[in-house]
C-alpha positions as CSV (number, residue, x, y, z in Angstrom):
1,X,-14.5,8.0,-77.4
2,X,-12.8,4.8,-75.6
3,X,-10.8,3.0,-78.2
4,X,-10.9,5.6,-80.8
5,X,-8.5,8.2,-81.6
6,X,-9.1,12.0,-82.5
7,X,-8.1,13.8,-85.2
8,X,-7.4,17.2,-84.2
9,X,-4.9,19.1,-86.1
10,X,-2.4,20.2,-83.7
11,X,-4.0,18.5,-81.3
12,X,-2.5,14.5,-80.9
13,X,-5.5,13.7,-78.0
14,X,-5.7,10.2,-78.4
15,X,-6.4,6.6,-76.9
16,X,-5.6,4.0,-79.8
17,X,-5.6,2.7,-82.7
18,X,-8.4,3.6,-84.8
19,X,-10.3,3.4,-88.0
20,X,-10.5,6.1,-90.8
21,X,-13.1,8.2,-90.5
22,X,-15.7,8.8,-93.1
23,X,-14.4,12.4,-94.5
24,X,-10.9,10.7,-94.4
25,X,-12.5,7.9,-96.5
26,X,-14.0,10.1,-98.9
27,X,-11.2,12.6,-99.3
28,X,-8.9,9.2,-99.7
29,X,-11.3,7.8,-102.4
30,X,-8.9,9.3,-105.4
31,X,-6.6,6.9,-104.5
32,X,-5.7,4.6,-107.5
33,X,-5.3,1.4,-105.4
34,X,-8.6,-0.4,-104.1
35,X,-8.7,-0.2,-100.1
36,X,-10.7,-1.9,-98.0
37,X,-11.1,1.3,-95.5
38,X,-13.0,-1.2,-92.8
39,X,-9.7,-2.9,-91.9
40,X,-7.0,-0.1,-92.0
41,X,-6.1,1.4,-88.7
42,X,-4.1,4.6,-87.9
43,X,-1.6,5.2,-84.6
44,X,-1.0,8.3,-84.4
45,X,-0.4,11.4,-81.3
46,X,-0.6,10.2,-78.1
47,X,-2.3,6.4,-78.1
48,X,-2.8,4.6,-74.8
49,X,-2.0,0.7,-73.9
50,X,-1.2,-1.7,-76.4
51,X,-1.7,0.8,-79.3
52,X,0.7,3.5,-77.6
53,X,3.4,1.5,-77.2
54,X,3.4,-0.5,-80.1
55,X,3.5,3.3,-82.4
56,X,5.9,3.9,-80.1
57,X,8.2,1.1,-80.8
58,X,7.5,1.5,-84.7
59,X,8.0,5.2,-84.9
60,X,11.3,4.4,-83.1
61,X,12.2,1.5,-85.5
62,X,11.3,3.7,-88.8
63,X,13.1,6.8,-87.0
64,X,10.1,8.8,-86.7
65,X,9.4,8.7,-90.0
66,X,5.5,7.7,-91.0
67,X,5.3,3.9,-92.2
68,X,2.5,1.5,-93.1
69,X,2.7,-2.2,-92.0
70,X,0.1,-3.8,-94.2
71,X,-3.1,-2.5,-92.5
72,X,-1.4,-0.5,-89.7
73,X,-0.7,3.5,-90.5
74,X,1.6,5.0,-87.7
75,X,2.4,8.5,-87.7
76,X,4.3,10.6,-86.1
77,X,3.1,13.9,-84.5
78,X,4.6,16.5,-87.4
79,X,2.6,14.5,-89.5
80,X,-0.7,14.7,-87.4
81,X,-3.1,16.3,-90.2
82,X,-1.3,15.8,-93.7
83,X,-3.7,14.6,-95.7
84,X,-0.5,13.9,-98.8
85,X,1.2,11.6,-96.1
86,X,-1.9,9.7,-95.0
87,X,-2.8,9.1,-98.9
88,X,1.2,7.6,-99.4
89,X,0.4,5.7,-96.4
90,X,-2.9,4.5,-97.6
91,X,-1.5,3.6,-100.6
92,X,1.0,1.0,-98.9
93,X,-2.7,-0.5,-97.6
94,X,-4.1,-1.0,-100.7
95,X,-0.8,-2.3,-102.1
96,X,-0.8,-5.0,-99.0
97,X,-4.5,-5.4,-99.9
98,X,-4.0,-6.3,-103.3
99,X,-0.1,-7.9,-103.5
100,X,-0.9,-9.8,-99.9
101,X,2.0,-10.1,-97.1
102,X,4.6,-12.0,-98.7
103,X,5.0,-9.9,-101.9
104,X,4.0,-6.7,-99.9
105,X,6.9,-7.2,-97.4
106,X,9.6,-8.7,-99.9
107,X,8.6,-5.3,-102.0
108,X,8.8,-3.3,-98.9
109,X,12.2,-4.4,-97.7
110,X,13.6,-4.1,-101.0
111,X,12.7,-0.8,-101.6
112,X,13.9,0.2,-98.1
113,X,17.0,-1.4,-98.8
114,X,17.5,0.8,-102.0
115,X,16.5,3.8,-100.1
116,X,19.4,3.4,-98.2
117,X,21.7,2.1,-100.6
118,X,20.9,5.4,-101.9
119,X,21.0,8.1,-99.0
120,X,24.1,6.4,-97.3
121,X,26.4,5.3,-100.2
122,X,25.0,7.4,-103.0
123,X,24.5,4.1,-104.9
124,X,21.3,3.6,-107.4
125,X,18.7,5.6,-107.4
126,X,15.6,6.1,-104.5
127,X,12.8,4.1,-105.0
128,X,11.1,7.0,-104.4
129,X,12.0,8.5,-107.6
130,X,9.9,8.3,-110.7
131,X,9.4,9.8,-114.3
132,X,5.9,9.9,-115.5
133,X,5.9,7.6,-118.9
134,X,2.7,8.6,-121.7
135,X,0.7,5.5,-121.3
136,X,2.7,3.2,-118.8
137,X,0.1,1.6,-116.2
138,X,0.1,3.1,-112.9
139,X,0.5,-0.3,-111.5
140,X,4.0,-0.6,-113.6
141,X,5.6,1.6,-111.3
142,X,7.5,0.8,-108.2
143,X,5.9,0.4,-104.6
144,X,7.3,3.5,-103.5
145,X,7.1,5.4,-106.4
146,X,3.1,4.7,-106.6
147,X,2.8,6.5,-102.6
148,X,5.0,8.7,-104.1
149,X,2.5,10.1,-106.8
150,X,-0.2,9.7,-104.8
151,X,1.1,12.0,-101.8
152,X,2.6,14.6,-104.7
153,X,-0.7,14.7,-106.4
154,X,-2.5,15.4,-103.2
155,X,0.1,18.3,-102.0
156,X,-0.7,19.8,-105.4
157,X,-3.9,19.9,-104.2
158,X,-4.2,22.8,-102.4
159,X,-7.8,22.1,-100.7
160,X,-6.6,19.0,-99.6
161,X,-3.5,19.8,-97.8
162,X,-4.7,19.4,-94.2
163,X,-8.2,18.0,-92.3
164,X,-10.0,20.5,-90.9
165,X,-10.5,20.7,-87.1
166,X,-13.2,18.2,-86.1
């Protein structure tokens, strides 16, 4: 498929960046935040061109770590077929959907910026961290801490843990 990627557990054969396909879409459907799946695009094994090197260059950035950049998914390869990391991903989308860039990316930074606050100096908490409140809205909880739930909720999913072979 030229300008389409594969997904092919344990199998990164790729060309670019491409669009969610429709068992993705469905199995991502129990995410909480609206997505508009049309305009979302994942990088991920071994793109080609433009596509290649920019995942390249963000995987880099992020060290290797997966990362959404408002409609842009780029995974690395040990994530190639976790369906838990996709939905945390996915979940940034919708969130960039919804909040638009400027909140998106001032919410984005922050959080990264307690992360390491965190992991380096021991100082705060993660932004990753959460404790499930009776009755507080889903949407009252933290940018991270939303993926968060999402990508728990779908590892304690045991069905859902990988896409099967296409």
């Amino acid at each position: 498929m030229i300008g389409e990627c594969v997904w092919v557990m344990g199998d990164a054969r790729t060309v670019g960046a491409r669009r969610l396909t429709e068992i993705e879409r469905t199995v991502m459907e129990a995410i909480p935040v609206p997505v508009d799946w049309a305009i979302v695009r994942l990088y991920q094994g071994e793109c080609h061109g433009t596509a290649g090197w920019l995942r390249r260059l963000v995987l880099g950035a992020s060290r290797n770590r997966a990362i959404a950049l408002g409609n842009h998914v780029f995974l690395p390869d040990r994530c190639q077929g976790d369906l838990a990391v996709l939905a945390h991903e996915l979940t940034h989308c919708g969130q960039y959907q919804t909040w638009g860039p400027v909140k998106y990316f001032a919410r984005g930074i922050s959080a990264q910026l307690r992360e390491l606050l965190h992991r380096r100096l021991n100082i705060g908490s993660s932004p990753y961290r959460y404790q499930l409140t009776p009755g507080k809205p889903f949407t009252s909880y933290g940018m991270e801490q939303q993926a968060q739930m999402v990508e728990e909720d779908f590892r304690s999913r045991n069905s859902a843990q990988t896409m099967p072979s296409a």
